[in-house]
C-alpha positions as CSV (number, residue, x, y, z in Angstrom):
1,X,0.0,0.0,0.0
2,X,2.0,3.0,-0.8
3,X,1.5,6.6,1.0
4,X,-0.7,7.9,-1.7
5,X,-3.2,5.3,-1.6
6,X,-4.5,6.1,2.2
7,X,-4.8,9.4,0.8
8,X,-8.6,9.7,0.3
9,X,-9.5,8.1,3.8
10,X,-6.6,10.3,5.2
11,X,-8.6,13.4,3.9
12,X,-12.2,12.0,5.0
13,X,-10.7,12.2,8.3
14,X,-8.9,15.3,8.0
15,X,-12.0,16.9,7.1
16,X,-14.0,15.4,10.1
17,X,-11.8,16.4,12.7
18,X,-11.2,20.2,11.3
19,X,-15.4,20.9,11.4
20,X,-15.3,18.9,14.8
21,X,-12.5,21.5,16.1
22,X,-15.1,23.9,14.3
23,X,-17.7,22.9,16.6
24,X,-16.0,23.1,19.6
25,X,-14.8,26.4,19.3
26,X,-18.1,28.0,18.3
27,X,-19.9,25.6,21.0
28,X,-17.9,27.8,23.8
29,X,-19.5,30.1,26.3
30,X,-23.0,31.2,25.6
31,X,-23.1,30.1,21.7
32,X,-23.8,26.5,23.0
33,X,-27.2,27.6,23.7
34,X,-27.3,27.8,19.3
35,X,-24.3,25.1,18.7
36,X,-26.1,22.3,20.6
37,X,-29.4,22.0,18.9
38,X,-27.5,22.7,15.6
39,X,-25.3,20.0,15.8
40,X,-28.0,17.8,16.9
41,X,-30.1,18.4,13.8
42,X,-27.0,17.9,11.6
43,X,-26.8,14.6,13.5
44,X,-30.2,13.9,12.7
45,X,-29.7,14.7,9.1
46,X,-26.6,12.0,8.8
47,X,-29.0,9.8,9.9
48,X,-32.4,10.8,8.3
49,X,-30.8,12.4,4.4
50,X,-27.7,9.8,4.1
51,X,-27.2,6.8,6.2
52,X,-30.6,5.9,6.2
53,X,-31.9,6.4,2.0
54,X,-28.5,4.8,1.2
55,X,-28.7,1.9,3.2
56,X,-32.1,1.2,2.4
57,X,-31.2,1.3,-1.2
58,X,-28.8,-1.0,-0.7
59,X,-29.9,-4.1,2.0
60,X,-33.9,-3.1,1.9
61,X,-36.0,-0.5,3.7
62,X,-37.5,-2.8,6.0
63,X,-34.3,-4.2,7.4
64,X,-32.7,-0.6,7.4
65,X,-36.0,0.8,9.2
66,X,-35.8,-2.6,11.5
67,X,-32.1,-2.2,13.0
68,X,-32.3,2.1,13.2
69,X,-35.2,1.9,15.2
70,X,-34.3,-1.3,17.3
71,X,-31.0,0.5,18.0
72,X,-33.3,3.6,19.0
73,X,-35.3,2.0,21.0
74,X,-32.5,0.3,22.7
75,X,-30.8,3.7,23.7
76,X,-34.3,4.5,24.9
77,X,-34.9,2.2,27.0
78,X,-30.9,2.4,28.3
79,X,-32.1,6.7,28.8
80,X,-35.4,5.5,31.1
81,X,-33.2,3.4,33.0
82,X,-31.0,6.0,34.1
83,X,-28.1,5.0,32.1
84,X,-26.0,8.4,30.8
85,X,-26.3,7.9,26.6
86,X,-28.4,11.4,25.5
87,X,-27.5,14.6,26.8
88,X,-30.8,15.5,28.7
89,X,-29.8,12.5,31.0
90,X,-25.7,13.3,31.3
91,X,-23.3,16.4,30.4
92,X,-20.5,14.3,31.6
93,X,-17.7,12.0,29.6
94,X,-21.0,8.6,29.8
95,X,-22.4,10.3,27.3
96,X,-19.5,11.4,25.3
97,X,-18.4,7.7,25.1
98,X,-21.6,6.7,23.7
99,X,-21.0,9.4,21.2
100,X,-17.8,8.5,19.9
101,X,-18.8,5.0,20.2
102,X,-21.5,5.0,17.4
103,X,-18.9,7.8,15.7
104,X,-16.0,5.8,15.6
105,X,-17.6,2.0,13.7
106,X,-19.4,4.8,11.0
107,X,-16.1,6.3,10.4
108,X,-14.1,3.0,10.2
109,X,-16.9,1.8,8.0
110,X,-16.5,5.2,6.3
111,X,-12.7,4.4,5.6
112,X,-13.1,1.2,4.7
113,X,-15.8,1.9,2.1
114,X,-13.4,4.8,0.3
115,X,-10.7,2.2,-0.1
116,X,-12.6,-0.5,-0.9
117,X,-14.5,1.5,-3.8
118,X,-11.2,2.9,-5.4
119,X,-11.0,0.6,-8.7
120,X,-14.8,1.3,-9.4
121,X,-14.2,4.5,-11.9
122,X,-16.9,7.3,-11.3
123,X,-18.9,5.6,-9.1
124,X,-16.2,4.8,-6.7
125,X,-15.2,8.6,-7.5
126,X,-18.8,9.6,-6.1
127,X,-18.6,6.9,-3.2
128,X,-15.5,8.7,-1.9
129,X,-17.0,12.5,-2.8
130,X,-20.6,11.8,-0.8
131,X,-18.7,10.2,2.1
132,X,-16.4,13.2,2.1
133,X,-19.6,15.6,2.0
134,X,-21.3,14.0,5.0
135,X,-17.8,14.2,7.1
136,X,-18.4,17.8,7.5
137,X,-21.8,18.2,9.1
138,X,-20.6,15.1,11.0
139,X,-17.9,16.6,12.3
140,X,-19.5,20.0,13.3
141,X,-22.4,17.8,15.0
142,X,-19.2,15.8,16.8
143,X,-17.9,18.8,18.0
144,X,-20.3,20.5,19.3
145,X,-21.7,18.1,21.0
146,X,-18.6,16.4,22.7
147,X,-17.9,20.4,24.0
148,X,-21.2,20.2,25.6
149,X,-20.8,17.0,27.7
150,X,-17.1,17.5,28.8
151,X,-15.5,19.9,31.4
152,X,-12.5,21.2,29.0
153,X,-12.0,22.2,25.7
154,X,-9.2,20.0,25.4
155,X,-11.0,16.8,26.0
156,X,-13.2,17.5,23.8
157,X,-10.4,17.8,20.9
158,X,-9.5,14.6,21.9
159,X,-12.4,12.6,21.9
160,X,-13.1,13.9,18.6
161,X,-9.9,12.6,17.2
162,X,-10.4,9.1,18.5
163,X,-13.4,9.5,17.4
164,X,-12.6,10.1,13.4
165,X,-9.3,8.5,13.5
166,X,-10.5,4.9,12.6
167,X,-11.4,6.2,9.5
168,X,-7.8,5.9,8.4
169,X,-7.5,2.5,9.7
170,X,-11.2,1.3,7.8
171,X,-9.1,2.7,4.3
172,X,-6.4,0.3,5.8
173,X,-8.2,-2.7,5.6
174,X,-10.2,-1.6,2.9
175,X,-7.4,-1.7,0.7
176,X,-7.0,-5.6,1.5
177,X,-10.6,-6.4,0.2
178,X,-14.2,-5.2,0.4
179,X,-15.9,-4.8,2.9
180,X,-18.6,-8.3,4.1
181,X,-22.1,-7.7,3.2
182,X,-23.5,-7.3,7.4
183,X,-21.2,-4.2,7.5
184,X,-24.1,-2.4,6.5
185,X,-26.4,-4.1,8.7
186,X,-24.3,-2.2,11.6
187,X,-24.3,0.5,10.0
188,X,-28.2,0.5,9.5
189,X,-27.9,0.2,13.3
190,X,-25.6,3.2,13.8
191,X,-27.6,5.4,11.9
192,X,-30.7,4.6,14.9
193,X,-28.0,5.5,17.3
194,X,-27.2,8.8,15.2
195,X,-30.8,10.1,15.0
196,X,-31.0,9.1,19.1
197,X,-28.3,11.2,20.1
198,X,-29.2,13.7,17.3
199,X,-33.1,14.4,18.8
200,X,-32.3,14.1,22.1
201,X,-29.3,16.8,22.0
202,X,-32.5,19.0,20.4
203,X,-34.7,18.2,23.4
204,X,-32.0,18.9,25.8
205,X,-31.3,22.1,24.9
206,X,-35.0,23.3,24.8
207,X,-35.7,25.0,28.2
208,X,-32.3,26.0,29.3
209,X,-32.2,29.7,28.7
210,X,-28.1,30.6,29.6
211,X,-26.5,27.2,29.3
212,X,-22.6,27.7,29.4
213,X,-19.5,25.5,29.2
214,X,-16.6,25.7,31.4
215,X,-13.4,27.4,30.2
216,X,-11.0,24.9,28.4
């Protein structure tokens, strides 16, 4: 594999971590009263205007529909019980592992599918473009949300990087064949876990009127 060929996963995850740096800056001080319900909705719009329509294109809406809202309903019920996986239920580093959680197996998928679709001429040319499109309202939703639910700036920056970084290593194994066909059965799954964390970080900020975030 020679340096040029991680290349395009390299700049998927470029891109996500610059708009997730992005979102923690402008989610500082009183704009995360604005940032937080923004990057909820872009969330929310991974989910709803990309993972979702692709995915149900490619293994069937019912099974798409099935294992996003099984994996919503599962966070749910996980929310009810008191466990800290939304923000209205946690603004500490529970939730922010959830996040990067679901985060990091879409962006190792997301690196995996750029390499994997690199001999397929334009379409593997629009495969790597849309994927590179989505990174950045992923990225901004990332950020802002992460600066919400941890005490510094700083930790924030980090989590995002972990969070993005596995894209790289998905265009490493991508590159030594493509990826099995129940990838996108996860996937299907993540994008219930996306549109979770996306609608509940919209509900959460509702009916706080001067919300800040500590000093990084």
């Amino acid at each position: 594999m020679s340096p040029l060929s991680i290349a395009a996963p390299l700049a998927a995850a470029l891109v996500a971590i610059s708009c997730g740096l992005a979102g923690i800056a402008l989610a500082g001080g009183r704009r995360v009263r604005y940032i937080v319900p923004v990057s909820g909705l872009l969330l929310s719009a991974v989910a709803l205007f990309g993972l979702i329509p692709e995915l149900g294109g490619e293994i069937g809406w019912a099974p798409t529909l099935l294992l996003a809202a099984g994996s919503y309903g599962a966070l749910t019920l996980l929310d009810m019980r008191g466990y800290a996986v939304c923000p209205s239920c946690s603004h500490g580093e529970k939730f922010a592992g959830s996040l990067v959680t679901a985060t990091a197996i879409h962006a190792f998928i997301d690196g995996w599918g750029i390499a994997a679709s690199r001999n397929l001429g334009a379409a593997g040319a629009a495969i790597t473009f849309a994927i590179l499109l989505h990174k950045a309202p992923e990225g901004l939703a990332l950020g802002g949300l992460l600066r919400q639910s941890t005490p510094r700036a700083a930790t924030a920056v980090s989590l995002c990087v972990a969070a993005e970084i596995p894209t790289i290593a998905g265009g490493a194994v991508g590159f030594w064949g493509t990826p099995p066909g129940w990838i996108e059965y996860v996937l299907a799954a993540v994008s219930g876990m996306f549109l979770f964390l996306g609608v509940h970080a919209i509900s959460a900020a509702r009916g706080q009127p001067e919300p800040t975030v500590p000093a990084a």
